[in-house]
C-alpha positions as CSV (number, residue, x, y, z in Angstrom):
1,X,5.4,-12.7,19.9
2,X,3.7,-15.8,19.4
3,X,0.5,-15.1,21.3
4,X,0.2,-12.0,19.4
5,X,1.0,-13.2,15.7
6,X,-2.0,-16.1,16.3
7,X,-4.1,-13.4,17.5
8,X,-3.5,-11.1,14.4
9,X,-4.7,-13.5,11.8
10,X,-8.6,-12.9,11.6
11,X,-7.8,-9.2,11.6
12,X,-5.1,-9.7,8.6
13,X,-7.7,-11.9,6.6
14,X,-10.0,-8.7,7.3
15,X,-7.5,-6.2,6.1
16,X,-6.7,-7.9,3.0
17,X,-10.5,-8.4,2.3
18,X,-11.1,-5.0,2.4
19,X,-7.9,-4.4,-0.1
20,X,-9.9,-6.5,-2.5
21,X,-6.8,-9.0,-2.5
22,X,-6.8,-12.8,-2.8
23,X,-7.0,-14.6,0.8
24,X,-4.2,-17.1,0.8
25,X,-3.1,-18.6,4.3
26,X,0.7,-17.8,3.6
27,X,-0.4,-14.3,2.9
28,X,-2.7,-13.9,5.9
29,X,0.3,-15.3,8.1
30,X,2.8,-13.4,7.0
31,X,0.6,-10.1,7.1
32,X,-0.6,-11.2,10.7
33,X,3.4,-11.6,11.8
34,X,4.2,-7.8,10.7
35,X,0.9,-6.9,12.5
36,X,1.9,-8.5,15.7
37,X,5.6,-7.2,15.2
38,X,6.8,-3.7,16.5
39,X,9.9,-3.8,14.7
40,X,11.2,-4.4,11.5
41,X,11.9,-8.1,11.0
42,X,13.9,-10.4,8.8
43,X,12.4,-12.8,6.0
44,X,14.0,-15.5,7.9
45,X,12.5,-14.1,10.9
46,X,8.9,-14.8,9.7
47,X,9.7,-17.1,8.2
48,X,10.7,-19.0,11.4
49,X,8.3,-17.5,13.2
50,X,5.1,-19.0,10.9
51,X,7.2,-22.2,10.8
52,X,6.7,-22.8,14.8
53,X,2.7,-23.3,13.6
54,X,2.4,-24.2,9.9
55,X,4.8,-25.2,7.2
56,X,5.7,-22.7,5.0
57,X,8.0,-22.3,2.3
58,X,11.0,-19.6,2.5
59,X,10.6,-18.4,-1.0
60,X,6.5,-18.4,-1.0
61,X,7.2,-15.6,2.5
62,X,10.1,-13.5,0.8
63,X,7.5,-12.9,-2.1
64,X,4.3,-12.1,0.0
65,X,7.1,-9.8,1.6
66,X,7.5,-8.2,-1.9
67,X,3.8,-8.1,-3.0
68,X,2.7,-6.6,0.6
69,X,5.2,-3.5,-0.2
70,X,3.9,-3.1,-3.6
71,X,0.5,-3.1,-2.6
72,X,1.8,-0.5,0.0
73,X,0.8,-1.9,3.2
74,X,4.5,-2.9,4.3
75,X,7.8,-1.3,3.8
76,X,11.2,-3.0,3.9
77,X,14.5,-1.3,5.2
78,X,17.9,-1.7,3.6
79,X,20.0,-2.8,6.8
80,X,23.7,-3.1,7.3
81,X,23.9,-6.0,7.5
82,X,22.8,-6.1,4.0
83,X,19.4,-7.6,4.7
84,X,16.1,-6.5,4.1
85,X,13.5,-5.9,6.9
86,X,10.0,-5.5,6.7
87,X,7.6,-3.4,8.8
88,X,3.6,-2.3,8.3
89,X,3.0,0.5,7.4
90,X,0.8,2.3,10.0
91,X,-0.6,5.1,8.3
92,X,-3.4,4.3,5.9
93,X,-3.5,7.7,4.2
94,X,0.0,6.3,2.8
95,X,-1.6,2.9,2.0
96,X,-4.5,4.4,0.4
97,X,-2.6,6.7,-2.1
98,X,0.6,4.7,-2.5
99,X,2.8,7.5,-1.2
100,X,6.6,6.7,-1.6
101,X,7.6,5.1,2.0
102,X,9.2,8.4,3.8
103,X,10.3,8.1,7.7
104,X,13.4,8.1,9.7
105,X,14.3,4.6,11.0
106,X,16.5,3.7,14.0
107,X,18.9,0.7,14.5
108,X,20.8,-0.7,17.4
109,X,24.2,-1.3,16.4
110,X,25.0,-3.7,19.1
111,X,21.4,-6.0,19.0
112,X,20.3,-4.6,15.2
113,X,16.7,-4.2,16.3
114,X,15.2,-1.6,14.4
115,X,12.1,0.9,14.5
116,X,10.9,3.4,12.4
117,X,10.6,6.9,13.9
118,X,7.6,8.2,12.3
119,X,8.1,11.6,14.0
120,X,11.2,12.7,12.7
121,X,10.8,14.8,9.9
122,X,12.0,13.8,6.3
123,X,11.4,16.8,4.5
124,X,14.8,17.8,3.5
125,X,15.9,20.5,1.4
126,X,17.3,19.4,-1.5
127,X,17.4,19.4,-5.4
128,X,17.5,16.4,-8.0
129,X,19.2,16.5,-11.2
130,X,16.7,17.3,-14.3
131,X,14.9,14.3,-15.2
132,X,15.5,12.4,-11.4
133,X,12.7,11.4,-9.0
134,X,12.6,10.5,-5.6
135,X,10.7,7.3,-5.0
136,X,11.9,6.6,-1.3
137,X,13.5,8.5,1.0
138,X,15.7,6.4,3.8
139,X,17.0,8.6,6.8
140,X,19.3,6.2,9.2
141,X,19.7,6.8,12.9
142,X,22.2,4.4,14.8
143,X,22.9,3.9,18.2
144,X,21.8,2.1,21.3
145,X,18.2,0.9,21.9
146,X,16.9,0.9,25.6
147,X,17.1,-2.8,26.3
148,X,21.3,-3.0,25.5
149,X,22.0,0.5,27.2
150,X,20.7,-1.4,30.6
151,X,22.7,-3.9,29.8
152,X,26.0,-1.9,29.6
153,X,25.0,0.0,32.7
C-alpha cells in the first residue's frame, strides 16, 4: 500500500482544493491513505502507515478522520471489535449533498478486513417512532473473505 498512498497525495491536495478546505500535510496524508486504501482501515492503521514517511501525531490523524466524515468525503464503520474504521466515500453525489452514509458493509470474521458493498440495497421497509430520524443506516454482513477461504482449503 505504500506505493499507492505516496502516489495519492497530489490528487488528495487536489480534492480538498476543490472542497474549498484548508491544505494541511496531515490532512492531505491521511486523505491520500483512504484514497490508496480499498478497505476500511483503523486510525492506528494510518496512523502507522503515514508514520513509515513523516511524523505524525495519533491524535492530529483520529481528528482529520472525524472532520473528513463530517465534511462527507469519508465514512467510518462501527466494528466488533469495537473500533472505528474509515473508508472514502466513492460516490460524489453523496459528498456533494451530504446524504446520510447508507451501504451494506462486509467483514471477515477470521482476518477482520472489511469492504463496503455498495450494491446491496439498504432500502428497508421500516417505520420510526414519531419524532425519530434516521441519520445512518449500518447493514452488517460477516463471513469469510476470499484470501482466508484459500487458506482453509
Amino acid at each position: 500500500m505504500t506505493a499507492q498512498f505516496l502516489d495519492q497525495l497530489l490528487a488528495a491536495e487536489q480534492l480538498l482544493r476543490e472542497k474549498g478546505e484548508r491544505i494541511t500535510q496531515p490532512r492531505v496524508a491521511v486523505l491520500s491513505m483512504l484514497m490508496s486504501s480499498d478497505h476500511a482501515v483503523s486510525h492506528l492503521d494510518v496512523a502507522q502507515e503515514i508514520s513509515l514517511h513523516k511524523p505524525v501525531d495519533r491524535v492530529t490523524v483520529y481528528r482529520v478522520l472525524e472532520w473528513l466524515t463530517q465534511l462527507g468525503l469519508a465514512h467510518r464503520i462501527a466494528c466488533d471489535d469495537r473500533v472505528w474504521r474509515f473508508m472514502l466515500n466513492t460516490s460524489s453525489k453523496k459528498v456533494e449533498q451530504k446524504q446520510p452514509h447508507e451501504h451494506a458493509h462486509f467483514t471477515c470474521t477470521q482476518c477482520g478486513h472489511m469492504s463496503c458493498l455498495e450494491s446491496v440495497s439498504t432500502k428497508l421497509q421500516f417505520q420510526l417512532p414519531k419524532g425519530f430520524k434516521t441519520q445512518e443506516i449500518d447493514l452488517m454482513i460477516r463471513g469469510v473473505c476470499a484470501s482466508c477461504t484459500k487458506i482453509t482449503a
